[in-house]
C-alpha positions as CSV (number, residue, x, y, z in Angstrom):
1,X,-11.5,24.4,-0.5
2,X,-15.1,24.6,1.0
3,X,-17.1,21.5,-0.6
4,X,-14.1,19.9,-1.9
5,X,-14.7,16.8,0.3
6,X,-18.3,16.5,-0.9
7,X,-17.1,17.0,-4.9
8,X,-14.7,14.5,-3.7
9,X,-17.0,11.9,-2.7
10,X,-19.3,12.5,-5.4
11,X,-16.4,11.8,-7.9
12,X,-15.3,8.6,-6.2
13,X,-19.1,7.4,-6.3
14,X,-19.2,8.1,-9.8
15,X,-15.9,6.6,-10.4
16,X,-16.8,3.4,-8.7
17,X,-19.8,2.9,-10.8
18,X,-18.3,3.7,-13.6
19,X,-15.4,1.4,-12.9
20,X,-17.4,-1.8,-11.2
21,X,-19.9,-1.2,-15.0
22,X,-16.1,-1.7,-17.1
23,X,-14.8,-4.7,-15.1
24,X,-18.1,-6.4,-15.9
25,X,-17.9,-5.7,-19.3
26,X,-14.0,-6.1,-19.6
27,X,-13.8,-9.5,-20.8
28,X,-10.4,-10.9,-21.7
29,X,-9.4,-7.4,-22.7
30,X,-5.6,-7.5,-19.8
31,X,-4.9,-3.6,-21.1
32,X,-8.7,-2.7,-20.0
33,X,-8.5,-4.9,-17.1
34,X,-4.9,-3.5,-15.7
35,X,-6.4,-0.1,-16.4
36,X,-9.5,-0.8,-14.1
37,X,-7.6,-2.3,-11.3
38,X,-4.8,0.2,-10.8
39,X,-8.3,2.5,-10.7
40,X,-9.4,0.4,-8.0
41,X,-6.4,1.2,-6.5
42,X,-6.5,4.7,-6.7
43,X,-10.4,4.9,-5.6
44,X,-9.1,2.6,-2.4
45,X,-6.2,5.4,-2.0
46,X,-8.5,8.7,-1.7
47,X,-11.7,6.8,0.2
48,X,-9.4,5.9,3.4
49,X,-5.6,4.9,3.3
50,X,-4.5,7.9,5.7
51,X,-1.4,8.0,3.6
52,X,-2.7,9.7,1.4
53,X,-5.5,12.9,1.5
54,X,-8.9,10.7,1.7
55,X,-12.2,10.6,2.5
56,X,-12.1,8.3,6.3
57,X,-13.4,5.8,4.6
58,X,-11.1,2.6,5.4
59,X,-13.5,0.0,5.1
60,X,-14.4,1.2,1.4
61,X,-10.8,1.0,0.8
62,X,-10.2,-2.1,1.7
63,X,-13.2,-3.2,-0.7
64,X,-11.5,-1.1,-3.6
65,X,-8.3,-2.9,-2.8
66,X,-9.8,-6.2,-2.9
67,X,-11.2,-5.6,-6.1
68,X,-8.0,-4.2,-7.5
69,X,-6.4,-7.5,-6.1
70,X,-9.0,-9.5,-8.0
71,X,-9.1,-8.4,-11.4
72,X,-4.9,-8.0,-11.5
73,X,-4.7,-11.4,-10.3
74,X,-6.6,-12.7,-13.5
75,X,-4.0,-11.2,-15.5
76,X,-1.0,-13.3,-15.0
77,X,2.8,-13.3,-13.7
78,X,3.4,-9.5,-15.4
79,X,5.4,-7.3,-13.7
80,X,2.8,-4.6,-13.5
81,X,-0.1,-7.5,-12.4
82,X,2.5,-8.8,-9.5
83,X,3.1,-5.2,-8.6
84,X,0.1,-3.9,-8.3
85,X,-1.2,-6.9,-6.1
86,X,1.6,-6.4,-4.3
87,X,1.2,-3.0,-3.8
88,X,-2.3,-3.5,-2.8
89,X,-1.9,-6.3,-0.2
90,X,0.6,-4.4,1.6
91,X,-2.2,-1.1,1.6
92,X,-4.6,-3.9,3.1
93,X,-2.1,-4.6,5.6
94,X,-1.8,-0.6,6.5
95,X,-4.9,-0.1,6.8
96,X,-6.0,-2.9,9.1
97,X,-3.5,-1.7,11.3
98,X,-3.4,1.6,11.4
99,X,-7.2,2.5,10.5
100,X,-8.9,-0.6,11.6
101,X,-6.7,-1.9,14.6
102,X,-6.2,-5.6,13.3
103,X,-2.7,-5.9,13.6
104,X,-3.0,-10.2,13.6
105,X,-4.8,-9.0,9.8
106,X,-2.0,-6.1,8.9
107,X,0.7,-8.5,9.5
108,X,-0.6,-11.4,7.0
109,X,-1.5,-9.0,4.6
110,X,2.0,-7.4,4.8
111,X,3.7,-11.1,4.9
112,X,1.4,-11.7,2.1
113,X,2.6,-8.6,-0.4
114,X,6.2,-9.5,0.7
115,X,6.3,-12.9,-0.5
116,X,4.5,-11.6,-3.6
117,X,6.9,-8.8,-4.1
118,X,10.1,-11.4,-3.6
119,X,9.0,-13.1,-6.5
120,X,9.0,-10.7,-8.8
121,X,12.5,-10.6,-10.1
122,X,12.3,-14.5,-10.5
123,X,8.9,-14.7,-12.7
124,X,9.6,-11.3,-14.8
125,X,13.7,-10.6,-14.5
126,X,12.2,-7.1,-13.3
127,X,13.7,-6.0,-10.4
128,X,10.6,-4.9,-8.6
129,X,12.9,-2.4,-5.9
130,X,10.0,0.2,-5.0
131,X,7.2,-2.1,-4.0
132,X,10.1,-4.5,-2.1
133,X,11.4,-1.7,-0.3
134,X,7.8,-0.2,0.2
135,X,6.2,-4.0,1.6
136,X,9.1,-4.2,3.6
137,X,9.3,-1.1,5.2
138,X,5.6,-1.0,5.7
139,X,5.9,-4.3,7.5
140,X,8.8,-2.8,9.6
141,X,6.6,0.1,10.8
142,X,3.7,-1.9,12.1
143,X,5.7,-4.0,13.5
144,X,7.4,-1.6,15.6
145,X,4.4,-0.7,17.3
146,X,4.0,-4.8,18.5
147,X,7.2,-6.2,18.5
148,X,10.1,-4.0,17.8
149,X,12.9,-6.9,17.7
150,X,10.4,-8.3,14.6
151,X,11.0,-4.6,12.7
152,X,14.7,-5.6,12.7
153,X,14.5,-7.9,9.4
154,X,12.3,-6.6,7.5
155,X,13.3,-3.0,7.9
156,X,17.2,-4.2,7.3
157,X,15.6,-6.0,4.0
158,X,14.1,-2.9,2.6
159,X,17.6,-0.9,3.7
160,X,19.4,-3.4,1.8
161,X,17.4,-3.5,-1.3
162,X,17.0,0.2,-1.1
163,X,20.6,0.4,-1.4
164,X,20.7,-2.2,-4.0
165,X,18.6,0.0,-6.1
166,X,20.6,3.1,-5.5
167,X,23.3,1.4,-6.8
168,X,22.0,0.2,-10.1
169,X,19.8,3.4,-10.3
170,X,21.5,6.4,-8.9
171,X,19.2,9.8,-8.3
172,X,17.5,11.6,-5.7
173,X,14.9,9.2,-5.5
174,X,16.8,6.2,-4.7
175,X,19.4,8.1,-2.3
176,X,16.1,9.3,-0.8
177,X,14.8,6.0,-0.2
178,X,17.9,5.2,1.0
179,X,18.0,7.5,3.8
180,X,14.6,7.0,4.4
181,X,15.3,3.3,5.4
182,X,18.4,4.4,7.7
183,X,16.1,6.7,9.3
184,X,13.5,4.1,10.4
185,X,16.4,1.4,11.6
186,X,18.2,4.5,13.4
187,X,21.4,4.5,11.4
């Protein structure tokens, strides 16, 4: 749509002062501040993670994601907290490598959402499949690009768990994921 990138800019603006006025005034309210991180999130999403339709922005992201990072680390050993700084560390990692170039900065942030991600089930008795499958499969794919024999583990760790999640949740999505992580080991 003509002017859709401008109405799209204009509503991440607004959102982002909207959202940076409700984390001040969040308090110790965790439901308010969960909401306003996954926002973060979302805001880093569309302003410059190429995975998703954005504005080129990648440095904004990676200031959206921090902030998401931030406020859902206050919040404690939850499942959603864990997952969504998870989820954002290993965006961090994507973007310093694919938008940014920083590979040496990708990789830690990847290792970083990883670790996070692993100790998940342990602290909450939640599985956590999607965002070990998704930290580890991210951290396959840049490390293809640098040191292919490095892909090997994590890419075989996010089969594995893949198919440890089709198994206790079988439907398209999980199959899909599934073959998705055979496709990028080449089985």
């Amino acid at each position: 749509l003509v002017g859709a990138t401008k109405a799209r800019e204009l509503l991440v603006k607004t959102s982002l002062e909207y959202l940076d006025s409700l984390a001040a005034d969040a308090g110790n309210d965790a439901s308010l501040q969960s909401e306003v991180a996954s926002a973060y999130e979302k805001i880093g999403d569309v302003q410059g993670n190429h995975l998703f339709s954005n504005l080129g922005r990648p440095r904004d992201s990676l200031e959206s994601y921090g902030k998401a990072v931030a406020i859902a680390q206050r919040l404690g050993a939850s499942e959603p907290a864990l997952e969504l700084v998870a989820r954002s560390y290993y965006k961090l990692g994507y973007i310093y490598n694919f938008a940014l170039g920083r590979p040496s900065d990708a990789e830690a942030k990847m290792r970083l959402a990883i670790r996070l991600a692993d100790s998940i089930p342990a602290k909450t008795s939640a599985p956590a499949y999607r965002v070990r499958v998704e930290a580890n499969g991210m951290l396959g794919e840049i490390e293809m690009y640098r040191n292919p024999s490095a892909a090997l583990d994590p890419l075989r760790r996010s089969l594995q768990i893949s198919r440890d999640w089709a198994a206790a949740l079988p439907n398209s999505e999980t199959k899909y994921l599934v073959s998705t992580a055979m496709s990028r080991l080449g089985v």
